[in-house]
N, C-alpha and C positions, 0 to 999 in steps of 0.2 A: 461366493465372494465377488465382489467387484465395486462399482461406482454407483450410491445408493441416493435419492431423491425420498427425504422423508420433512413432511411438511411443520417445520420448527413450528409453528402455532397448534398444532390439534397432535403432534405426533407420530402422525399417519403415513406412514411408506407407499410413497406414489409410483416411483420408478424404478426399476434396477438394471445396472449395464454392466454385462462379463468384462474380465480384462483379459484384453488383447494381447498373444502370445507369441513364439513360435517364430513361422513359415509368415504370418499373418504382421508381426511389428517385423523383422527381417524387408518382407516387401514395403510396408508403407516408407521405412526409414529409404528404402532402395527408392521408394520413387519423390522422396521429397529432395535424396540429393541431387536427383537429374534435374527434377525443377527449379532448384538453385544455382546450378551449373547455369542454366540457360538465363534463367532470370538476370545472375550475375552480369551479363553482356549487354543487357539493356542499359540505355542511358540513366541517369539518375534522376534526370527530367520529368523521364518517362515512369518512370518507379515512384516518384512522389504523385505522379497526377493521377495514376491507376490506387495508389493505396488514399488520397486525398479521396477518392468517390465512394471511399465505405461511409463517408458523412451523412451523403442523402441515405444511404440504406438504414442508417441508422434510429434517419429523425423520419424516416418512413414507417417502419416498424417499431416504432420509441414504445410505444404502449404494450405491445406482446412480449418485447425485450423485458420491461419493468417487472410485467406481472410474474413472467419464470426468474425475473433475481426475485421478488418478493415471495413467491411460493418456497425456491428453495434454500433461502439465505432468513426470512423474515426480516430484509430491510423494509420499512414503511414505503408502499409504492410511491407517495410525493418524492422522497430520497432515492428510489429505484429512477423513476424519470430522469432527476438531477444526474445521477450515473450516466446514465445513457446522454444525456446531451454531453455531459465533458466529455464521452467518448469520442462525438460528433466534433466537439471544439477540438481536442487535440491532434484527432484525424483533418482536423484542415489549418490546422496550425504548422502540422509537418508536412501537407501540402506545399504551402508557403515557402517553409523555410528552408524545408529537406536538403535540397540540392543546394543551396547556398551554405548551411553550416559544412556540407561534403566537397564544396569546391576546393582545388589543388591551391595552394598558398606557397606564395615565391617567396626565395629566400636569396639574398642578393650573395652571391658568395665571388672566387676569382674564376667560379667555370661558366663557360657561357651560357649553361640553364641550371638551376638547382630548383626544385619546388619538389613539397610534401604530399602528398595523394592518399585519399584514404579508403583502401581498396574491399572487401567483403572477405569475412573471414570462414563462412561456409554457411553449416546450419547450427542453430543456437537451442537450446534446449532450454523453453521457458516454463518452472515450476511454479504454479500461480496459485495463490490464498483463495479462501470463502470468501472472504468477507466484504470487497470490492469484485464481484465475480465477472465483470466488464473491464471495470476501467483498469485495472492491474493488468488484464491481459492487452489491452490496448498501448495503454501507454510504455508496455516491456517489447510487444513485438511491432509493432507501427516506425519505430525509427530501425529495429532492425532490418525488416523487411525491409525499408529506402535507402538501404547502407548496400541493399544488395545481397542480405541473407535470406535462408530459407527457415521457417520455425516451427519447432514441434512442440505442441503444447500438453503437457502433465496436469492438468487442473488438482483443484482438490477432489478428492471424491464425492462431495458431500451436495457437489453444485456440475451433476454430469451434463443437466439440460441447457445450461449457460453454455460448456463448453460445445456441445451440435450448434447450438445456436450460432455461436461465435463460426464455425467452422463454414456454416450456413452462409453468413456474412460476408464473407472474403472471396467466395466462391461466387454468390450473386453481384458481387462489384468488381468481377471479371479477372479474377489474379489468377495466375496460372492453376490447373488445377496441382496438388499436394506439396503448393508451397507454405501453404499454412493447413500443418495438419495435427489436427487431434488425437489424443491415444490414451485408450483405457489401458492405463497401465499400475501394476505394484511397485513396492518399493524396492524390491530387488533387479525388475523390470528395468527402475528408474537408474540404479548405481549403474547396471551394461549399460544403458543409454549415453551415461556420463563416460563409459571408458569407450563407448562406442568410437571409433576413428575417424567417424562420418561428421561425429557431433564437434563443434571446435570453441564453443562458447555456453555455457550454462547462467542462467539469470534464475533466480531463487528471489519470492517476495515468501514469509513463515517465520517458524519461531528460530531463536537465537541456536538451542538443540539443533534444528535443520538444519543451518545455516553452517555449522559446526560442522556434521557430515558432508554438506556439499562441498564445501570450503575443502574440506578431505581430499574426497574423492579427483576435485577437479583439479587441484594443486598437484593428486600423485601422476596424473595425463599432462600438466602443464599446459593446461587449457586457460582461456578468459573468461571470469567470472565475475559478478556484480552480484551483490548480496544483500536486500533490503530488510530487516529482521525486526524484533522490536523493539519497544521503545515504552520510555515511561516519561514522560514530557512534562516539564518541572512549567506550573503557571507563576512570574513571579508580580504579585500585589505591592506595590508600594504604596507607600505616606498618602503620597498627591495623588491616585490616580482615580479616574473620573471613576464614581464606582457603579452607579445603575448601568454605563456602559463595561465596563470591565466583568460582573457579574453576569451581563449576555454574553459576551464572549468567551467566556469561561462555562456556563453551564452547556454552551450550542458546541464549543470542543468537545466537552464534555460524552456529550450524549449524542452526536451524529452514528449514525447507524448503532444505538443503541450501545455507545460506549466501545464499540468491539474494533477501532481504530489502532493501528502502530502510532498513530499521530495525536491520538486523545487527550486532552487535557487530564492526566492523571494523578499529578499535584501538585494543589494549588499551594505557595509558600506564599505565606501573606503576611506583612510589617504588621507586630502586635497592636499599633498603637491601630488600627485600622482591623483587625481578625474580627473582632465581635460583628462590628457592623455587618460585613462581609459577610461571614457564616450566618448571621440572620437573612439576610439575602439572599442568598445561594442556597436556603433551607426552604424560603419561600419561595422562590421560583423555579425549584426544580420539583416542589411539592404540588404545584400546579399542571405539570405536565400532565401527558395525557397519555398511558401505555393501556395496547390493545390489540387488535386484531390489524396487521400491518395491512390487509386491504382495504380497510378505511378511513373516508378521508380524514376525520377528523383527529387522527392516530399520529403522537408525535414521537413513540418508542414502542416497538413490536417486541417480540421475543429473542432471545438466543441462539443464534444459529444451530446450536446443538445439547443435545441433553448435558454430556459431561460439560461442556464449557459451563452451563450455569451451575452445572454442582460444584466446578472446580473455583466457581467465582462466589458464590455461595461459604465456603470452605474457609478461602481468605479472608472472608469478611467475617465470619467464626471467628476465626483464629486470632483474626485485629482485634476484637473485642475482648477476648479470652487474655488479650497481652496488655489492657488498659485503653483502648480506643474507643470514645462516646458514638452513640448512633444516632442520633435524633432524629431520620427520616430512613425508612425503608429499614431493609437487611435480613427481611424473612421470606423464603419462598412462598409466593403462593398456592394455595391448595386448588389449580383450575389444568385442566389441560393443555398440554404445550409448555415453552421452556422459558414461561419467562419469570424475570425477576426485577425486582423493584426498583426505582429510581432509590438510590440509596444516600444518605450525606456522613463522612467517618470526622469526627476530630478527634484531637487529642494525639495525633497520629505521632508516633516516634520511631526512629532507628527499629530496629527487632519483629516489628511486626510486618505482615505482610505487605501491609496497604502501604509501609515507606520503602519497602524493600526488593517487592515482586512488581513485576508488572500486570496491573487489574484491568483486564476485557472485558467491560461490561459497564454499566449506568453508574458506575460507584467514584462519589468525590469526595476527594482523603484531602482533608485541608489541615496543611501545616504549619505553625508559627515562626518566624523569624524577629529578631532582634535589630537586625541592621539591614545595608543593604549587602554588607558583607557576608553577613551570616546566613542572608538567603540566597546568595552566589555561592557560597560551598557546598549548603543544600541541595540546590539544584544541582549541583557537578557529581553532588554524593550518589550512585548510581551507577550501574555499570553501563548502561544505555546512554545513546546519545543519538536521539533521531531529529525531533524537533523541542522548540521553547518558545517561550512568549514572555514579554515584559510590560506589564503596565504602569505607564507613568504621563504625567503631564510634561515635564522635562524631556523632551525628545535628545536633547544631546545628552542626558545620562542612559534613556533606556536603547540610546543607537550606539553607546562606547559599551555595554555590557552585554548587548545582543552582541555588537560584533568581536568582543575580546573578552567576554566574563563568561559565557557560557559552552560548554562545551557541548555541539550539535551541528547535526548539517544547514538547518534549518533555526531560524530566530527570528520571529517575528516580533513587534514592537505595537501594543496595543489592538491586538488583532488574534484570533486565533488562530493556527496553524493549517495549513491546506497546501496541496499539491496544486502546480500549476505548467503547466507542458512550455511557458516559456522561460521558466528558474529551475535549476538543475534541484533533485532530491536526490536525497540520500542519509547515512547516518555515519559515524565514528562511533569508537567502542565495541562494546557487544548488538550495537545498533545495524552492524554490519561498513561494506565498503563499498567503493564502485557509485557512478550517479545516473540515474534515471532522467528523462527527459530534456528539453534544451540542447545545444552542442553539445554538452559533455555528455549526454545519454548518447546519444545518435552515434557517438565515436567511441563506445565501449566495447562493440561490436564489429570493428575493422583494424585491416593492416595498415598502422601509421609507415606509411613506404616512404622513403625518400633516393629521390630523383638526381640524378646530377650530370650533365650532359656537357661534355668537353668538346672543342670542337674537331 
């Protein structure tokens, strides 16, 4: 048993790594808290310029980075590079910004000083997904580390050579050594980690089930925790809205890293008077796509990160059908090696069946009707997720008064499709999880809001 590298395109088990136990996680955790300890004492100055130079390592080894997300993840290497540059960007973004979103903030009171300071609250235990195997780890511990933490990273298993890599990185761009440290570890491994005394903040990016355990676990230590989970992200189609643009936006949410997104466009609600046209659209250009072997160029959907994911998405897609939901494109697995499965298009999509109900990781667009703009604002809210949404419309002050007050999400964009970006905070409400990643309010999830107050 351990951390297993098996290549989602051909099947093929390339690597495997024991989990670390014992005398062996005892010392690493011993020595990432010294490294913390010390680190803590550095300026903050100094802390964003040292972690701002994983940039150049980045876009220095951009192409070796790509190839092991693409070997063990099957993102399309074109989308593996794009990883690795936002990694670059948001690594110099909290360059930039690091120490100024952590500057002490006066507060005028009747003592002759009072100001806020936002001090590092140890080390942070960050549980990270497949399916972004960079940029999830970047964007969770890049602002920690500049807060003044130390981080120990849990990867998935399934992406062990990301996480050496990753480890690799932090070490060649000069951070102290075992402030950023990797661990093959299990799941029971993971929960001591969590009540470990050392550890003082948990970050969790997985499913709404993990999320659910960590949340557990970390609330019975009374620890800080942020919780990115997923998500089933309501696209909403109106009357007006421009539709050759709306239908790119909607099939590239859709399908970026083969659908397997918390942020993915996964239903689209579309004003009837407008459905037909749309699902003719959205049938043909997602029928054009081009799924293949993710190391080539000409590849715009690889396979499934793992066998059960496609059977389990596979499965839904059954099931939707079995409960009254049309197929017109895709829905059967192929008969070729490796895990992949079909760009797929569902309608008919109602309440009861999976594709309105679960949340679908994978190529598959569950397009659903509305009546109003009302009746696709309830739609969209009906869900127990709430990560991201999107509105298309030509009326920008109706799709900016229902992003900002109609839809229940962290996230709402307005003709556009949903993405992460290091200087707007993410996050979700609901069973989307809590806590915000990135921008100030990431960067301070991770410290002691202290306050100061000096009499004379």
């Amino acid at each position: 048993m351990g951390f297993t590298t098996i290549n989602p395109a051909s099947g093929e088990m390339l690597r495997r790594y024991p989990f670390v136990s014992g005398e062996a996680l005892d010392a690493a955790v011993t020595a990432a808290h010294a490294a913390q300890r010390a680190w803590a004492a550095v300026p903050v100055e100094e802390r964003a310029r040292a972690v701002a130079g994983l940039a150049a390592h980045l876009r220095a080894h951009g192409r070796k980075l790509a190839e092991i997300v693409t070997m063990e993840m099957g993102k399309p290497l074109g989308e593996a590079m794009m990883e690795v540059d936002k990694c670059a960007s948001g690594c110099e973004h909290y360059g930039e910004t690091g120490a100024a979103y952590l500057r002490d903030q006066t507060v005028e009171t009747e003592s002759h000083r009072s100001y806020v300071t936002f001090q590092p609250l140890g080390l942070v235990l960050a549980i990270m997904p497949w399916n972004f195997p960079l940029w999830q780890v970047i964007r969770a511990a890049v602002p920690a580390l500049i807060a003044g933490n130390g981080v120990l990273l849990k990867h998935a298993p399934s992406v062990p050579c990301c996480a050496l890599e990753l480890t690799e990185l932090f070490r060649a761009a000069g951070l102290p050594e075992g402030l950023f440290t990797n661990l093959f570890v299990d799941l029971p491994a993971t929960a001591d980690l969590i009540r470990d005394a050392r550890v003082q903040g948990v970050t969790l990016t997985g499913s709404t089930r993990a999320g659910r355990e960590v949340a557990r676990l970390a609330g019975s230590e009374i620890k800080a925790c942020v919780l990115e989970l997923g998500g089933s992200d309501p696209y909403l189609v109106f009357e007006d809205a421009d539709l050759p643009r709306t239908v790119e936006a909607c099939v590239t949410g859709r399908l970026i890293n083969a659908g397997q997104s918390c942020i993915a466009a996964k239903r689209m609600i579309v004003h009837e008077s407008v459905a037909d046209d749309f699902t003719e659209a959205v049938i043909a250009r997602m029928g054009a796509v081009r799924v293949g072997d993710p190391m080539a160029e000409m590849t715009d959907v690889g396979p499934l990160a793992r066998e059960d994911l496609r059977d389990h998405l596979a499965d839904q897609v059954a099931r939707s059908i079995e409960a009254g939901a049309e197929c017109p494109l895709g829905g059967k697995v192929p008969d070729v090696p490796g895990w992949y499965y079909p760009v797929t298009v569902l309608t008919g999509v109602k309440p009861g069946m999976p594709a309105y109900d679960e949340e679908m990781f994978g190529p598959v667009a569950c397009i659903i009707r509305a009546e109003s703009e009302e009746d696709a604002v309830r739609i969209a809210n009906d869900t127990a997720y709430g990560l991201g949404a999107a509105v298309f419309t030509q009326d920008l002050e109706r799709g900016e008064r229902i992003a900002r007050t109609g839809i229940e999400a962290g996230s709402c964009f307005v003709n556009d499709f949903v993405k992460s970006d290091p200087r707007l905070p993410f996050g979700g409400v609901k069973s989307s999880g809590f806590g915000r990643e990135l921008a100030d309010f990431g960067i301070r999830e991770f410290v002691n809001v202290k306050t100061v107050r000096v009499e004379r």
